[in-house]
Phi, psi and omega in degrees: 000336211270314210280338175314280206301343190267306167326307191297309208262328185280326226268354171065020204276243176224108326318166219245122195258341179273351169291320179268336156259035151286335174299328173284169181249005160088036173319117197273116194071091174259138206302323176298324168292304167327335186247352156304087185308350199260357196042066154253183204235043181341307194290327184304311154339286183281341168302298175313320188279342164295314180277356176079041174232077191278341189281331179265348188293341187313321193304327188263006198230349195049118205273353165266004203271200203244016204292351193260347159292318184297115183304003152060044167300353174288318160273007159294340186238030162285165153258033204264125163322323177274283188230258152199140169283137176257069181001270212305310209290314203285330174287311199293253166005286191294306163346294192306319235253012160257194139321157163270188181048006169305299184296343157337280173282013145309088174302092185311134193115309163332138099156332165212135152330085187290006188288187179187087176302116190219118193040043208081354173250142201253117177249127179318306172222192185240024201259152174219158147272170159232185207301119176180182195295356193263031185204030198253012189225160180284299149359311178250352167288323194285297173328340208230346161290266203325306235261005160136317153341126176261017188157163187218190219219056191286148205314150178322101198265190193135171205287354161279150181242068186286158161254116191289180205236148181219113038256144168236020151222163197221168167208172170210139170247165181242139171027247183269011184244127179239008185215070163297306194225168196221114159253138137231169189248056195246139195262209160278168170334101177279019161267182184281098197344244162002328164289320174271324154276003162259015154267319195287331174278001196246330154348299187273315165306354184245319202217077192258343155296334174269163202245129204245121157259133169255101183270139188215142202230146186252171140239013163210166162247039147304303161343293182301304199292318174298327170303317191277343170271338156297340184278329189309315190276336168260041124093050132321120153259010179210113172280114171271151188246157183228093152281339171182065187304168215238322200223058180238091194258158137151171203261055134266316172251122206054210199315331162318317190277324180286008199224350178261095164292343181282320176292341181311282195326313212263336181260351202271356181264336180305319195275338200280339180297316207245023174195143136274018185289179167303138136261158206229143170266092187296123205240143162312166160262331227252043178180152190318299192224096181311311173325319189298301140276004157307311171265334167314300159311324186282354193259340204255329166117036136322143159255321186198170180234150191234114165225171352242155181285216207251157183261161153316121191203174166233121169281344182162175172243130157277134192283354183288314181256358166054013166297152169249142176266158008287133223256129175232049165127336185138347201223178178184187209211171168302123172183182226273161202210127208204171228132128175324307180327292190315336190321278181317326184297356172251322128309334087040276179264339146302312151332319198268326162302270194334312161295353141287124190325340191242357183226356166294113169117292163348139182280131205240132166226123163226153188228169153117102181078035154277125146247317175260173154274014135324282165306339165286306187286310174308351175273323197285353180283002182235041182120331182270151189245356190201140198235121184237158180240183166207265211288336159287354192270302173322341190229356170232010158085180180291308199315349174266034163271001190266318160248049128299284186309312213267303178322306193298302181318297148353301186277343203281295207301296196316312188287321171091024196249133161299323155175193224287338154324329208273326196256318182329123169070357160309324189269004185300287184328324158279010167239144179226170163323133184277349192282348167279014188290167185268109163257010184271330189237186185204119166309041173003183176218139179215124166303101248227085168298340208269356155284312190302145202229343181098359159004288180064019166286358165312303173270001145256355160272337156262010161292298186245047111203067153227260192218053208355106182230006170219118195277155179246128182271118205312340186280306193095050145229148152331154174206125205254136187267057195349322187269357165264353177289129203251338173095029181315320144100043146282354169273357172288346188266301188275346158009078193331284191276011187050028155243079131251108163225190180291108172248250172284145168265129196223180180258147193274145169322139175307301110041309209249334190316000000 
């Protein structure tokens, strides 16, 4: 199944089914489940396949049903500006690339048991928000508890009370992605210290199964130690220390405190005085080696550690006005940048936590650039037992936790793994040192004509920087030059269409040694 799915959504084939529902806009009531005569759920379809589940996106469209027949008022009642997403074409694709009627019977959700106990507290799955504006209400904790979320990371209370600034988020695209990367200038919780905790006691009283992180930021430490005991009594079952807000600046606060391990050390025994929950050190990005405070907390009565916060950026200038957005008056300021982008840069440091000698084993909650659950098994495979979102919930609502779970599950069920334990930290053995790497062979490249549209972005991308090793053919095909070929795999990267993949691996020719 895995390797299907990798197909269906990378591969890009013909028709293209993760192309077209990238087309979509992810609509709220969305008007195409409404015009179904047939009461299926089209958008919920095309959602699962934007997410990367086509084999359960199947549960919703029924793969015996009569859609090839149907006049398909369900794309007559898109609202997509350009063109109506071509609902029947994209099922009929995801269709092909299974059995039939497999999906039919696919139960979104099936297959393994997501609980997962992280720090000694037993979580239903292992998805959270994290502190941030999409977890700052009593309201939207319970929306994001019903809709499946097993616990929130709720936004950063203290005795401050700031004022935000307006507008404070920015975003960046690529082409046809218009929410790559996220900056904001959002600060901790601009409610009242007493107003936030009678939410987090009325939270907890409502919803005594979901699991409440209170991340809390001091500016001494009396502060810290008061902060964590008041939360403790308005029923926190996990306290985060906020070590490192991007733009909360002075050397008492955010990122200032994450980059001091003697202050870590010093506010993380302050918090440890005013509670006996777990603690968690929410660590910076925004420095050469996350370990360094990372043990100074765990050395400090730190229980686990939670990255990476958002990095320091500028995302760009408008050139007319050299303003940086978000623009406030003309001006702006530094601040944190969250996001798919941010992925690898987070991963990254989870690596680098899990694989220290003094930190294997430690309880990991990492964020940054999870959207999918494609994106959930790598962290926990490198390590994490507990996972937060923020910025895909901003752009996409609490409602992608719904294929997080089934996606996870699925994969847990693929794998032949009992559960999410099972998987944690499995993949660290595959990563070394580079100088241990195989330098003896070399990876091909192989053409899938029956893919290939004739493009030539290929053969202009290893013209001009790779090592021109693919001759362009009078047919308007590649032709791959073997002895020049370095295996680099940038034309499988840049590809449109996925007819590029990985072909033989050989010794590398004497010539290149």
């Amino acid at each position: 199944m895995e390797s299907a799915i990798k197909d269906a959504v990378a591969g890009f084939g013909r028709p293209a089914p993760s192309l077209e529902a990238a087309r979509c806009l992810l609509c709220h009531d969305a008007p195409c489940t409404k015009a179904c005569p047939r009461g299926l759920d089209p958008a919920r379809f095309v959602r699962s396949v934007r997410f990367e589940r086509p084999l359960g996106a199947l549960a919703h469209m029924e793969p015996g049903c009569a859609c090839e027949e149907c006049e398909a008022p369900c794309e007559t009642a898109c609202v997509h500006p350009d063109f109506p997403v071509r609902i029947r074409q994209t099922r009929r694709a995801v269709a092909e690339a299974f059995c039939p009627g497999e999906g039919a019977d696919h139960a979104p959700g099936t297959g393994r048991n997501l609980s997962i106990d992280f720090c000694g507290v037993r979580c239903e799955n292992p998805f959270f928000l994290s502190s941030s504006v999409v977890a700052s209400g009593y309201d939207m904790c319970a929306a994001a508890f019903r809709a499946g979320w097993a616990g929130a990371a709720f936004k950063t209370i203290g005795f401050i009370k700031p004022s935000e600034v307006s507008p404070r988020f920015a975003a960046v695209g690529k082409e046809g992605t218009p929410f790559v990367g996220f900056r904001n200038l959002e600060q901790i919780s601009d409610k009242p210290l007493a107003e936030n905790l009678e939410i987090l006691a009325r939270l907890k009283r409502d919803f005594p199964a979901k699991v409440l992180i209170v991340s809390i930021m001091g500016q001494d430490e009396a502060e810290w130690t008061e902060l964590a005991r008041l939360s403790t009594e308005a029923g926190a079952d996990i306290i985060e220390c906020n070590f490192s807000c991007p733009h909360m600046s002075g050397e008492s606060l955010g990122s200032d405190v994450g980059q001091d391990p003697e202050l870590v050390a010093r506010y993380t025994r302050a918090v440890r005085a005013g509670t006996g929950l777990p603690v968690l050190a929410k660590m910076t990005p925004n420095l050469g080696h996350m370990e360094i405070p990372a043990l100074a907390a765990i050395r400090a009565g730190a229980d686990g550690i939670a990255a990476i916060n958002t990095i320091k950026s500028v995302t760009g200038l408008d050139v007319a006005t050299l303003a940086p957005p978000p623009e406030i008056g003309g001006r702006s300021a530094v601040s944190g940048y969250s996001g798919k982008a941010v992925k690898p840069i987070a991963l990254r440091f989870i690596h680098d936590l899990a694989k220290h000698p003094e930190l294997a084993g430690k309880p990991l909650s990492g964020m940054g650039g999870i959207e999918t659950w494609r994106d959930a098994v790598e962290f926990i495979a490198l390590g994490c037992a507990n996972l937060q979102v923020t910025t895909a919930v901003m752009q996409y609502g609490y409602r992608i936790v719904e294929d997080l779970l089934a996606g996870l599950g699925d994969y847990l069920a693929e794998r032949g793994l009992e559960s999410v334990r099972d998987l944690v930290g499995t993949a660290l053995p595959n990563l070394t040192g580079a100088e241990r790497l195989d330098r003896g062979t070399v990876s091909y490249p192989k053409f899938d004509k029956d893919l290939c549209v004739g493009c030539g972005r290929c053969h202009v991308s290893c013209a001009d920087a790779g090592h021109q090793a693919i001759a362009w053919n009078a047919d308007r095909s590649p032709r791959l030059v073997a002895r020049s070929c370095v295996g680099c795999h940038l034309c499988l990267l840049v590809c449109p269409v996925g007819a590029i993949g990985a072909g033989t691996r050989a010794r590398k020719p004497a010539h290149l040694t």
